[in-house]
C-alpha positions in Angstrom: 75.5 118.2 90.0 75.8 114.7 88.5 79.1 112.5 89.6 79.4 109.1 88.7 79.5 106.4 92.1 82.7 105.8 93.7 84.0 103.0 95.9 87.0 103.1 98.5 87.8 101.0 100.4 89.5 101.9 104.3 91.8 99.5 105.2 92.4 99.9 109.0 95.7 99.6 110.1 95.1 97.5 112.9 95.8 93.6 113.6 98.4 93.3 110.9 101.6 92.7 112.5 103.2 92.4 109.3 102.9 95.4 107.0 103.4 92.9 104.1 99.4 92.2 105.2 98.2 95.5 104.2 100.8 95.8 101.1 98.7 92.6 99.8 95.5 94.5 100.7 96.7 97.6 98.7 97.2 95.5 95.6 94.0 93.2 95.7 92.0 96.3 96.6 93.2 98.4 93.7 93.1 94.9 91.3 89.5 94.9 91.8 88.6 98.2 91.0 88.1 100.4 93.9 88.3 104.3 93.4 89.9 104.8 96.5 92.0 103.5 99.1 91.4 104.9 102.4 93.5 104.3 105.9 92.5 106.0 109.3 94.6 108.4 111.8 94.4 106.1 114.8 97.7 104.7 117.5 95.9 101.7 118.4 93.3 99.5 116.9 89.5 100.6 117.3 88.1 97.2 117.6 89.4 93.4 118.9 92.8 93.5 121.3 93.2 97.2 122.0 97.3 96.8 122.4 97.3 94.7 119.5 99.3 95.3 116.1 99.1 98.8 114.5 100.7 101.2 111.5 100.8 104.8 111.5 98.7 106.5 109.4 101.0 109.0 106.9 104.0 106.9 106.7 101.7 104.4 104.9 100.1 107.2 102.4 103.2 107.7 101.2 104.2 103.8 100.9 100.9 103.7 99.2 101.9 106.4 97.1 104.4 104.3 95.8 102.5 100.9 95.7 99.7 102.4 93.5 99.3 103.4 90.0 95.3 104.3 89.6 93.4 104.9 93.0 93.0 107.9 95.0 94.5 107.6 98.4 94.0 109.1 101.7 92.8 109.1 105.4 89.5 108.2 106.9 90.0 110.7 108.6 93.5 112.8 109.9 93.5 113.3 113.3 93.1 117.2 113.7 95.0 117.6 116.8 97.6 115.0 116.1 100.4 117.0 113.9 101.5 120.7 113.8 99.4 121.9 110.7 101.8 123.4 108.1 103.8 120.4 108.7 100.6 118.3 107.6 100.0 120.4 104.5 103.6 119.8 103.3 103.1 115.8 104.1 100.2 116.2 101.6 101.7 118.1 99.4 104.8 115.4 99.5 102.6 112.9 99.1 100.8 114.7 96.4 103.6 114.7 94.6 104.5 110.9 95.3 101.3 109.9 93.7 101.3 111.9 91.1 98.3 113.7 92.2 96.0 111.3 93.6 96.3 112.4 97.4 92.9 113.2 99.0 93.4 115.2 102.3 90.6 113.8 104.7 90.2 115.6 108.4 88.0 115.7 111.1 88.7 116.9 114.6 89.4 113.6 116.2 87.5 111.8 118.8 89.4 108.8 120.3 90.8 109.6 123.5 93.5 106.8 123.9 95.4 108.4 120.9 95.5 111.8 123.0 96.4 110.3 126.2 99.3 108.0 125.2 100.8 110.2 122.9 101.2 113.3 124.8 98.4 115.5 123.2 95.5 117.8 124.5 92.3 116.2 124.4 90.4 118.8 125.8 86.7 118.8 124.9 84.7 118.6 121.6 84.4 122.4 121.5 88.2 122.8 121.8 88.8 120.3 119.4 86.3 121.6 116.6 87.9 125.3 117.9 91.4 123.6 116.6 90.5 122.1 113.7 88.9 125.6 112.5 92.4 126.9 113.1 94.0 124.3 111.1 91.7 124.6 108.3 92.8 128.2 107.8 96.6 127.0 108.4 96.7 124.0 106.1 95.1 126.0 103.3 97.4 129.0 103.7 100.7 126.9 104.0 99.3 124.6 100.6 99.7 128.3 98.7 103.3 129.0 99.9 104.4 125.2 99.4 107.5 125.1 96.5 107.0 123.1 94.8 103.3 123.4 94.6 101.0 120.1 94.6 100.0 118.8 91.2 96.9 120.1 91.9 94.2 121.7 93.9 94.2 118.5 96.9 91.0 117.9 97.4 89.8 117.8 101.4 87.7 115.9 102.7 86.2 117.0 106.3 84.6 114.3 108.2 81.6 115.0 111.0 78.5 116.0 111.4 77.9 118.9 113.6 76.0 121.1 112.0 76.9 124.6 114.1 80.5 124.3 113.3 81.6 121.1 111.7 79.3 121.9 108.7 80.3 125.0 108.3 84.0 124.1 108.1 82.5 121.5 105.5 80.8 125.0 103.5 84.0 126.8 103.8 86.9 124.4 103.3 85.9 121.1 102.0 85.7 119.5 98.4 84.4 115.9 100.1 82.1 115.5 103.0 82.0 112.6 104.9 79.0 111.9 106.8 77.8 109.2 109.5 74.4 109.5 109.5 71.2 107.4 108.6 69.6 108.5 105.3 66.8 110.4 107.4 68.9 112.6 109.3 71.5 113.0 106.1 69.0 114.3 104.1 68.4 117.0 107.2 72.3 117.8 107.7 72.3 118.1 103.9 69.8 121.0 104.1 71.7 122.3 106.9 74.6 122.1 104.7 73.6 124.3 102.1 72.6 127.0 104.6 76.2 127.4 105.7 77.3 127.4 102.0 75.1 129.8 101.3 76.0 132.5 104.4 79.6 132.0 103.2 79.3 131.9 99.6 80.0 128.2 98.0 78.4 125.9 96.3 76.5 123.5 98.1 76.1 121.4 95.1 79.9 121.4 94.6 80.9 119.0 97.9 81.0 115.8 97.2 78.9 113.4 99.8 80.2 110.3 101.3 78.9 107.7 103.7 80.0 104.2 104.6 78.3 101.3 102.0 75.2 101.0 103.2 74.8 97.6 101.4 73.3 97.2 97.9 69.6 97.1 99.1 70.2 100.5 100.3 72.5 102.6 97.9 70.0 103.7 95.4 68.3 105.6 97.9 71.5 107.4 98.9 72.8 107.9 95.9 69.1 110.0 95.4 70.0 112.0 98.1 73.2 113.0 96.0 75.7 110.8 97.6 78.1 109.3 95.1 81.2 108.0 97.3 80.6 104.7 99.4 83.5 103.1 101.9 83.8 99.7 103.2 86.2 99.0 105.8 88.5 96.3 106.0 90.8 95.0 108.9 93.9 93.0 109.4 95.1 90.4 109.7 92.5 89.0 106.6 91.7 91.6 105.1 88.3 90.5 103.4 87.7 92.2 100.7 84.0 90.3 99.8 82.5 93.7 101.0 84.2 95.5 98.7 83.7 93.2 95.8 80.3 93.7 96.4 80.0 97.2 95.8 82.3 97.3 93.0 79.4 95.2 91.2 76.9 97.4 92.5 78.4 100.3 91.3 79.3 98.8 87.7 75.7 97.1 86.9 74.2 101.1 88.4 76.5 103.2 85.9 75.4 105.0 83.2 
């Protein structure tokens, strides 16, 4: 299956003490063309001053909603264990509906222990965690059919994570996008791997979307080969540099058909 490349662009929520910051970002990102505007599902910033400045992830989607006019919007990625599921499909559904139909519901099963600890949640192990996101998969997607109104359309979800026991096979069974961190070598492994679980569980392998982090222009060709069409910079506060993402935006328009 042929898809055209994409670009998003995650803008972290971190170091920006002034949400007008990412509000600018929104608008210069979506000015220069990106496909998608991205956030993660983090309580405190990932890199630099660890109690410095930070949004919350789903409040922002939907300010985004409103901001934006063309991209696609979501997280890179929801924190699995951080909201009651139901409740998280009818914020996607609400945000669905904001935008018009451009929400993308990404997930993974979360990984950064500070968020657990200071806000009051389980982090438990990675088994547990990948145990509750398989429950929440199976929650999110029956609540999404009850939902009245329904969303605009099928969301699409995006699963990020490699493991290929269990994490791929949520990816076979529930996902539309997966997100991968690997090097080219081992994606082109997990992508075999992939297609084994869609197989045993009866979807198309060919019909998930891949997507990686730009790898830089030197690089892309080769991923794109391997059948990856969606690329992500990221972007922090309180700059903002979008030079990355300019970049790739270029590479993506002189590689089109």
């Amino acid at each position: 299956m042929s898809r055209s490349v994409r670009i998003g662009v995650q803008l972290q929520p971190q170091h920006a003490p002034d949400y007008g910051l990412i509000r600018d970002a929104v608008r210069r990102a979506e000015d220069a063309g990106v496909d998608i505007v991205f956030n993660w599902d983090h309580f405190y910033p990932l890199t630099g001053d660890p109690e410095g400045a930070h949004f919350e992830c789903w409040t922002m989607l939907g300010a985004i909603a409103e901001q934006t006019e063309r991209v696609e919007l979501g997280a890179l990625v929801t924190g699995g264990g951080y909201r009651n599921p139901d409740l998280l499909a009818d914020m996607a559904r609400t945000v669905d509906h904001i935008s018009n139909g451009r929400l993308i519901l990404g997930i993974g099963a979360g990984w950064f222990q500070k968020d657990y600890d200071q806000y009051g949640y389980d982090f438990g192990t990675p088994g547990t965690r990948l145990a509750l996101l398989k429950d929440y998969m199976a929650r999110i997607t029956d609540r999404l059919a009850k939902l009245n109104p329904q969303p605009t359309r099928e969301i699409p979800i995006l699963i990020g994570g490699g493991g290929e026991r269990k994490t791929l096979r949520l990816v076979a069974q529930y996902a539309d996008i997966w997100h991968s961190f690997a090097d080219l070598e081992v994606l082109r492994r997990k992508t075999g791997i992939l297609a084994e679980h869609c197989a045993e569980v009866g979807t198309d392998a060919a019909a998930i979307e891949k997507s990686v982090s730009w790898p830089g222009p030197e690089q892309a060709a080769a991923y794109v080969e391997q059948g990856v069409s969606l690329f992500t910079i990221g972007s922090s506060g309180p700059k903002y540099d979008l030079s990355g993402v300019e970049e790739a935006i270029r590479w993506r328009d002189q590689n089109s058909d």
